[in-house]
C-alpha positions as CSV (number, residue, x, y, z in Angstrom):
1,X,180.2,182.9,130.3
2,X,179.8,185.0,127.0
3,X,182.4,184.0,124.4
4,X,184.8,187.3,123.2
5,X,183.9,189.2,120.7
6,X,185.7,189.0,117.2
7,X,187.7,192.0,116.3
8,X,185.5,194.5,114.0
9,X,186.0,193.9,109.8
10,X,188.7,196.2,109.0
11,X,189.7,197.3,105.5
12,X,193.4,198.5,103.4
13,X,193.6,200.0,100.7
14,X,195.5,202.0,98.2
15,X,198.5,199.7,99.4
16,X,201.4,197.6,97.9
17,X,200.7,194.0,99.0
18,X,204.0,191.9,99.9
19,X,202.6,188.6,98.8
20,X,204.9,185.1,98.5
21,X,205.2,185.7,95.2
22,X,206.1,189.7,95.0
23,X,204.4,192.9,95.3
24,X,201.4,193.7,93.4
25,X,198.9,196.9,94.0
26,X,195.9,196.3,96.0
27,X,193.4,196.1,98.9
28,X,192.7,194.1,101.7
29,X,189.5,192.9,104.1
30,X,189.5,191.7,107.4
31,X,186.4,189.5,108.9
32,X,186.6,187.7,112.5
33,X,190.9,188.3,112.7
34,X,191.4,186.6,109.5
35,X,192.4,187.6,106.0
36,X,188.7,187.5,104.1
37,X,189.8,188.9,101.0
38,X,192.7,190.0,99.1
39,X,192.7,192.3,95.7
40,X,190.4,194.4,94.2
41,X,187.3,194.9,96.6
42,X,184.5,196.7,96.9
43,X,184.6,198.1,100.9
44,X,181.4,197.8,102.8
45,X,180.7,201.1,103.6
46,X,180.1,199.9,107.5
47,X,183.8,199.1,107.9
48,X,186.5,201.1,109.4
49,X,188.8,201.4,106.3
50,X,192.7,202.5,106.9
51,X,194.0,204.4,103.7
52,X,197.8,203.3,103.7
53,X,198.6,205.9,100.8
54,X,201.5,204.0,99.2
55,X,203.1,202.4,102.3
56,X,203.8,198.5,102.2
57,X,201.5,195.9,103.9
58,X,203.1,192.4,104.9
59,X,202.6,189.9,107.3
60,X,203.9,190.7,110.5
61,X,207.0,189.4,111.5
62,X,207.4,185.6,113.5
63,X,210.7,186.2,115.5
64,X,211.6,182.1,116.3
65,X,214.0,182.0,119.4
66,X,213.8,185.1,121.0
67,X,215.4,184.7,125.0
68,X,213.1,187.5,126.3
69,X,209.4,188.7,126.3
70,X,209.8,192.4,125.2
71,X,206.8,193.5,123.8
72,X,207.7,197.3,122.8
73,X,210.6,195.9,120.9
74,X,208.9,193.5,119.0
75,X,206.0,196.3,118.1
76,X,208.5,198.1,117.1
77,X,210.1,195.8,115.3
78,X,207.0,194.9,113.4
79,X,206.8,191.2,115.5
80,X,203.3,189.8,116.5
81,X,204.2,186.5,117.2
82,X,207.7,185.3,118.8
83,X,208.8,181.8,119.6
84,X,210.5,182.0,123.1
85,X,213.7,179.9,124.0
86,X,213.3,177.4,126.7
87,X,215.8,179.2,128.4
88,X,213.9,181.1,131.0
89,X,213.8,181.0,134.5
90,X,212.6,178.7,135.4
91,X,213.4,176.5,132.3
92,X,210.2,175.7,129.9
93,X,210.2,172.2,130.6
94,X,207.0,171.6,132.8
95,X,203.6,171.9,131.2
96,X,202.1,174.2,134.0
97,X,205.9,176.6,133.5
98,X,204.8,176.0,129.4
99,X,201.4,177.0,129.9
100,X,202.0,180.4,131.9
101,X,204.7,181.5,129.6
102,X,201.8,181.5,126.9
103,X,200.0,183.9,128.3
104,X,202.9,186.3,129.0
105,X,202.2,188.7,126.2
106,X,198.6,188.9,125.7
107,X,196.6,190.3,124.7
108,X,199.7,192.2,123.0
109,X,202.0,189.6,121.6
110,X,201.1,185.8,121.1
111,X,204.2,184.0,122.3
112,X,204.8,180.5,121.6
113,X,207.1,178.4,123.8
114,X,209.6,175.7,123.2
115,X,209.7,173.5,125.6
116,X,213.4,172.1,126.6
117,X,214.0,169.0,125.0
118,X,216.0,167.6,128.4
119,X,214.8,169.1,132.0
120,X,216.4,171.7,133.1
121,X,218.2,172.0,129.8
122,X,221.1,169.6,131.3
123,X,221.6,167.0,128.1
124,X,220.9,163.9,130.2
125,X,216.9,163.1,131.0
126,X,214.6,163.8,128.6
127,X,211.6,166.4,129.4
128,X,208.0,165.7,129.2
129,X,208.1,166.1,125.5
130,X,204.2,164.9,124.6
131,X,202.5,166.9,128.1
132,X,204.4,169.7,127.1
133,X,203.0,169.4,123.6
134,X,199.3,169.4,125.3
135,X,200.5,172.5,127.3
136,X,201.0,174.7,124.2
137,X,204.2,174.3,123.4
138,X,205.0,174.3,119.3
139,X,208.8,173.4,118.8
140,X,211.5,171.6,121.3
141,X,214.6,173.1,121.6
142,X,218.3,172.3,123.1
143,X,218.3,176.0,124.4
144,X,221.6,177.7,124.7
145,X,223.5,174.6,124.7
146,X,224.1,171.2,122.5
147,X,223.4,167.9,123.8
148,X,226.6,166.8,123.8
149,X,225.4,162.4,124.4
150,X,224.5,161.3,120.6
151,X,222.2,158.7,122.4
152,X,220.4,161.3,124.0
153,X,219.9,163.4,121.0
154,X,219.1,160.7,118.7
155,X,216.2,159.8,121.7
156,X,215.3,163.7,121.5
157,X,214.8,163.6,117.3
158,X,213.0,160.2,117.9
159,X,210.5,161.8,120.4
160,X,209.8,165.0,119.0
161,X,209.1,163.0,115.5
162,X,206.4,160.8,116.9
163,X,205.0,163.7,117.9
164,X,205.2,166.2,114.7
165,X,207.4,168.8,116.1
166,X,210.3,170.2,115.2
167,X,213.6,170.3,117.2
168,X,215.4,173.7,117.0
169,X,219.1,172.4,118.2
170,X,222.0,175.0,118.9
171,X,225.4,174.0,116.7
172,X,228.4,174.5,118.7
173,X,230.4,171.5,120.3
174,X,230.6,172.0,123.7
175,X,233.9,170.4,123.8
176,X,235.9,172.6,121.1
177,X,234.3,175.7,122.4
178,X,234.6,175.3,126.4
179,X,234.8,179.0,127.7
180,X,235.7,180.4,124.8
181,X,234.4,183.8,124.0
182,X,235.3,184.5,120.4
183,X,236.0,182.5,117.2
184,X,239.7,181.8,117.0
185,X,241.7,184.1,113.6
186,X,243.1,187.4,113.8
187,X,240.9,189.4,116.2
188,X,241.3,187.1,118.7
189,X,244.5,186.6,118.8
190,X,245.5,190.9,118.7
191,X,242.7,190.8,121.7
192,X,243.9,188.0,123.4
193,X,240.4,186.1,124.1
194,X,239.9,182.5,124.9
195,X,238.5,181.6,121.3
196,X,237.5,178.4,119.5
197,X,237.4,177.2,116.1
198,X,234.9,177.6,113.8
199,X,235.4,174.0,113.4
200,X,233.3,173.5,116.5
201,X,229.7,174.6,114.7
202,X,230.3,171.8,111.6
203,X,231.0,169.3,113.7
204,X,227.5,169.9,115.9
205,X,226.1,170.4,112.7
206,X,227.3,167.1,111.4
207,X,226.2,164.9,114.2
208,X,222.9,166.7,114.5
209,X,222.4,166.1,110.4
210,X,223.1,162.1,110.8
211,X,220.8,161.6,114.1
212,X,217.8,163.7,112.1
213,X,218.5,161.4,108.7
214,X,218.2,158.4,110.6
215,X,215.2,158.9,112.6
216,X,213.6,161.1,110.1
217,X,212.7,163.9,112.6
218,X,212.6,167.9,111.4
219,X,215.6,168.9,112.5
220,X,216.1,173.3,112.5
221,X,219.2,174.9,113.4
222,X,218.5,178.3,115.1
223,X,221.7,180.1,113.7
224,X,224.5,178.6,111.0
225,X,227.1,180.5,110.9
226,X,229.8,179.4,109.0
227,X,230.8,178.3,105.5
228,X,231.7,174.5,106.6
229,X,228.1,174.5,108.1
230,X,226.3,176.0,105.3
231,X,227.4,173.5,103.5
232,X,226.5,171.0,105.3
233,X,223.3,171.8,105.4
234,X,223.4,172.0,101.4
235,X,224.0,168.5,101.0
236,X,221.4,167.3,104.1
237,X,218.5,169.0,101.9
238,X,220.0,167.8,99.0
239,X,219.5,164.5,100.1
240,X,216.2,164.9,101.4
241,X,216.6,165.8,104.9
242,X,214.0,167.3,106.6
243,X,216.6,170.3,108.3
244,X,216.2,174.1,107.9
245,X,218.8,176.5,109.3
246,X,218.2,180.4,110.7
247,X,220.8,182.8,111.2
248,X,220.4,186.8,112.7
249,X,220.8,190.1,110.9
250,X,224.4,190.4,112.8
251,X,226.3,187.8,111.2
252,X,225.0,188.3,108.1
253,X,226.6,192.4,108.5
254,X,229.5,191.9,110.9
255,X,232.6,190.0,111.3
256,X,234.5,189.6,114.1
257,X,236.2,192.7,113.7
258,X,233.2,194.2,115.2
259,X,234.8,193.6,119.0
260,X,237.6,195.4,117.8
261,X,238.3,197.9,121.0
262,X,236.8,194.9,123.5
263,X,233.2,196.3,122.0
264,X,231.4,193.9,124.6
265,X,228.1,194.8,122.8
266,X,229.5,192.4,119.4
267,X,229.9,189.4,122.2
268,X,227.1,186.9,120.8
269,X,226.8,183.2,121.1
270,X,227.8,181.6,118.2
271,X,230.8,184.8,118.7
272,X,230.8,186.6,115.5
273,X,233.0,184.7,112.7
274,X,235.4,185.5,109.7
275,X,234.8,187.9,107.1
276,X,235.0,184.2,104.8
277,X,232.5,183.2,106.5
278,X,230.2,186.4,106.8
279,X,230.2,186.2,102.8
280,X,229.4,182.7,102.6
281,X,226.5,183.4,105.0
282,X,225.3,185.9,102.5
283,X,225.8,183.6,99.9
284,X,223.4,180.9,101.6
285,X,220.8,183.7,102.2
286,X,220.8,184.5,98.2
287,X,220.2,180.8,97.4
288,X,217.6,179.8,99.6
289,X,220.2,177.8,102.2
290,X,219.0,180.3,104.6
291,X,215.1,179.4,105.8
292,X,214.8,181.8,108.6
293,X,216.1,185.4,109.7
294,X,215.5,186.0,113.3
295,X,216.3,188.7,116.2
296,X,217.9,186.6,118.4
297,X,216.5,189.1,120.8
298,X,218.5,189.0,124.2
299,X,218.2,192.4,125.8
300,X,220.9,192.3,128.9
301,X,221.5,195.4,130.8
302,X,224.8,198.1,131.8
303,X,225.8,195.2,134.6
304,X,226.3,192.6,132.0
305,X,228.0,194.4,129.2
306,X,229.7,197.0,131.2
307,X,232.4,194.3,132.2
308,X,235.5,193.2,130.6
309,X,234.8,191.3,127.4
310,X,235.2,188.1,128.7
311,X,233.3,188.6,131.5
312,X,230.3,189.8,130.0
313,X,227.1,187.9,129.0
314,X,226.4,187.2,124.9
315,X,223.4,188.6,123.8
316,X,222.3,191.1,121.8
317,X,218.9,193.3,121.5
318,X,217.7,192.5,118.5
319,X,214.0,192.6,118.0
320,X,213.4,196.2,117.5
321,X,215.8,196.7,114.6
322,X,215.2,193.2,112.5
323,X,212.7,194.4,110.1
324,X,215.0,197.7,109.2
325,X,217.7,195.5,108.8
326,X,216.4,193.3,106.5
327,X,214.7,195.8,104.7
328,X,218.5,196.9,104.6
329,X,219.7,193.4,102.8
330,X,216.9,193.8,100.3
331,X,218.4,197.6,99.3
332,X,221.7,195.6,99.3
333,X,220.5,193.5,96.6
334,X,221.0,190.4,98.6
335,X,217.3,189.3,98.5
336,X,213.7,190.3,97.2
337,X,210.9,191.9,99.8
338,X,209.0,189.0,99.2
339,X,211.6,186.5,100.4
340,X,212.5,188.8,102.9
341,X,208.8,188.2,104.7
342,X,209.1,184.5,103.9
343,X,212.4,184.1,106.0
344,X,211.0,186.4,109.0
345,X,207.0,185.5,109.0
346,X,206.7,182.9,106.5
347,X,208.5,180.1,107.3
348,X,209.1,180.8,111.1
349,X,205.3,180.2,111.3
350,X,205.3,177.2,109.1
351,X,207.6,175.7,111.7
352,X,205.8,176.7,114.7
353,X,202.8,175.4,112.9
354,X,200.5,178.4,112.8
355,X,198.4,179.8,110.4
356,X,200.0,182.9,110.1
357,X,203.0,184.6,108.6
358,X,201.5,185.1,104.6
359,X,198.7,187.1,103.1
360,X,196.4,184.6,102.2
361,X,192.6,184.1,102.7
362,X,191.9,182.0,105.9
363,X,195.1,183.5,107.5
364,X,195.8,185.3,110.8
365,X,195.1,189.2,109.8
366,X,198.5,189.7,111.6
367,X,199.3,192.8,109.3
368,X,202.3,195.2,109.1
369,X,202.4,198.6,107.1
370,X,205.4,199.9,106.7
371,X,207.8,202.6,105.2
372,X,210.6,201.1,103.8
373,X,212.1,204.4,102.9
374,X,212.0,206.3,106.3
375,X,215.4,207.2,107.5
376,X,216.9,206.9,111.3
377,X,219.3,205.9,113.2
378,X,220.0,203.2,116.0
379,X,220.9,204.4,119.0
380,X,221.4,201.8,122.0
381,X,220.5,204.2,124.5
382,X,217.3,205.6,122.8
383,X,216.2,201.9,122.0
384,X,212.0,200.9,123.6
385,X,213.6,197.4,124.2
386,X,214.5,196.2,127.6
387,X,218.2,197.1,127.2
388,X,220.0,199.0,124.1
389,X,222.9,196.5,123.9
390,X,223.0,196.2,119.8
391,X,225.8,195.7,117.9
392,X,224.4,198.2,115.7
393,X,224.7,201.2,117.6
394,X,224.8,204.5,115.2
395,X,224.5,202.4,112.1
396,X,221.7,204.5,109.6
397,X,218.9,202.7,109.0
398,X,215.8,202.8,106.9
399,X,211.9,201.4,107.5
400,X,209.6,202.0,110.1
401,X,206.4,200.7,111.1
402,X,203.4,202.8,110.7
403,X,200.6,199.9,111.4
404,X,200.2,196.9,113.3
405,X,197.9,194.4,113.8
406,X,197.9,190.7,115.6
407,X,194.2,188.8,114.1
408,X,192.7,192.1,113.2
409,X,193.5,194.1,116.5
410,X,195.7,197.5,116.0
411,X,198.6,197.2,117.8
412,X,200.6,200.3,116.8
């Protein structure tokens, strides 16, 4: 058997280059899918050379914790790479079930599993944590749900620490939030929906902090959503802890005023928060709380959200509009472009533990050019993803992808 071909050199120029440290003018060269040099460069003259007349070029985008394979959305969106929930059916917590959902996406979308951190995602019996490992998978996660026994959890950290992953936990005690459907204040109360308090995501956060701390595991929480747990957070890194916290594009823009009128397409999970909290989540994206921006990408159809609101399934569809959006907080003033790309390539990758998500030589060529100027508008229904169901539906938009490329291939 003959061993694949590398992808052919490929060349950029006449580009802005999103690097870690800001944008500066320049080229870039390709060789064997990686990222052979960066700057001023004299093109070999054998070399396909793509003339991106102004346009930026960044790392593509590493979505951590999407719920669905989607590839349109996520070329759209400007993903490559995506780190995909354990919650799948079935459950990612067998090696040979790990190993399949690997190869999913190829050759179009490199998808890296988490493997559940309990079998079947139940919170009792831990999964086969190191085989797993061997099997592909690069983070362990808690899914949907918290694990609600500290002595499992604190078994979990241990585990995953021996073995140099990270554990990507979801902050909401099961016991404040039951069947709620909305975070309790105002709105829910006019709208009269089974709602819990905010309360319930500190609390998870809490115990989660002191288990991490005292086993010394990485500890990252997929989406913080509240001022209590922000700071919480604050004060763990402060200290020395080794957590990180994400957070999507929706409750960094809406409150829970958004499922004003029952809008069934605003019911997520963590539910949408106060407009106090909103700010302080925009307050822990400006100084550097914040480590990772993510699509939460959870497309679900007409015969989940076309139900009474408490009936209906959380999610959103979220991949195919998380680059515009962002680009959107960085016209907001709220961040740079460059630490834009580090929360949704940069550091995603570092803690999946690829080499990928930066321009730098030795890297994954995974490449995105973009427009950041480019006006339109989302509309659920004319959405490429599996289902339309955004939040965002008729918000204005700008930034659309021209190029992309995963290790040197052209995707788009």
């Amino acid at each position: 058997m003959t061993d694949k071909l590398p992808p052919p050199p490929l060349g950029f120029t006449n580009g802005a280059l999103v690097m870690p440290d800001g944008e500066r003018p320049g080229s870039l060269l390709v060789r064997n899918g990686t990222i052979a040099a960066i700057g001023t460069i004299d093109m070999p003259s054998d070399i396909r050379v793509i003339d991106l007349a102004g346009l930026k070029l960044a790392p593509a985008l590493v979505d951590l914790g999407v719920f669905a394979i989607d590839v349109a959305a996520c070329h759209a969106g400007g993903i490559v790479r995506v780190g995909l929930m354990p919650d799948q059916s079935p459950v990612l917590d067998d090696p040979g079930i790990v190993q399949r959902s690997a190869l999913i996406g190829r050759p179009k979308l490199w998808i890296h599993p988490i493997s559940a951190a309990t079998k079947a995602l139940a919170g009792n019996d831990l999964a086969e944590m190191a085989i797993n490992r061997e099997a592909g998978a690069r983070a362990v996660g808690t899914g949907r749900r918290w694990i609600a026994n500290s002595g499992v959890m604190r078994r979990v950290l241990a585990y995953a620490r021996d073995l140099d992953q990270v554990v990507i936990s979801h902050a909401e005690d099961a016991g404040l939030v039951g069947n709620a459907v909305a975070t309790e204040g105002e709105t829910a109360t006019r709208l009269g929906l089974a709602a819990a308090p905010a309360l319930a995501e500190a609390l998870a956060v809490a115990r989660d902090i002191a288990l991490a701390e005292e086993t010394g595991a990485r500890l990252h929480f997929r989406q913080i959503t509240t001022a209590a747990g922000f700071e919480l957070i604050r004060a763990a890194k402060r200290r020395g802890v080794a957590v990180t916290c994400g957070i999507t594009p929706a409750h960094l823009l809406l409150s829970d005023i958004a499922m004003t009128d029952f809008r069934t397409f605003a019911h997520l999970s963590p539910p949408l928060r106060a407009e106090t909290d909103r700010q302080a989540a925009i307050r822990a994206l400006a100084d550097g709380t914040i480590d990772v921006l993510s699509s939460g990408h959870d497309p679900r159809g007409p015969e989940e959200k076309r139900l009474p609101f408490a009936d209906s399934t959380p999610g959103m569809s979220g991949a195919e509009t998380l680059l515009a959006l962002g680009l959107g907080l960085v016209r907001d003033g709220h961040l740079t472009l460059a630490r834009l790309f580090t929360l949704v390539a940069e550091n995603p990758a570092k803690l999946l533990g690829i080499e990928s998500g930066v321009l730098r030589l030795g890297a994954a060529a995974d490449l995105v050019a973009f427009n950041p100027e480019t006006p339109w508008q989302l509309v659920g229904e004319a959405m490429v993803a599996r289902a339309g169901n955004t939040p965002f539906d008729g918000m204005p938009v700008q930034g659309r992808v021209h190029h992309l490329f995963k290790g040197g291939i052209t995707l788009v």
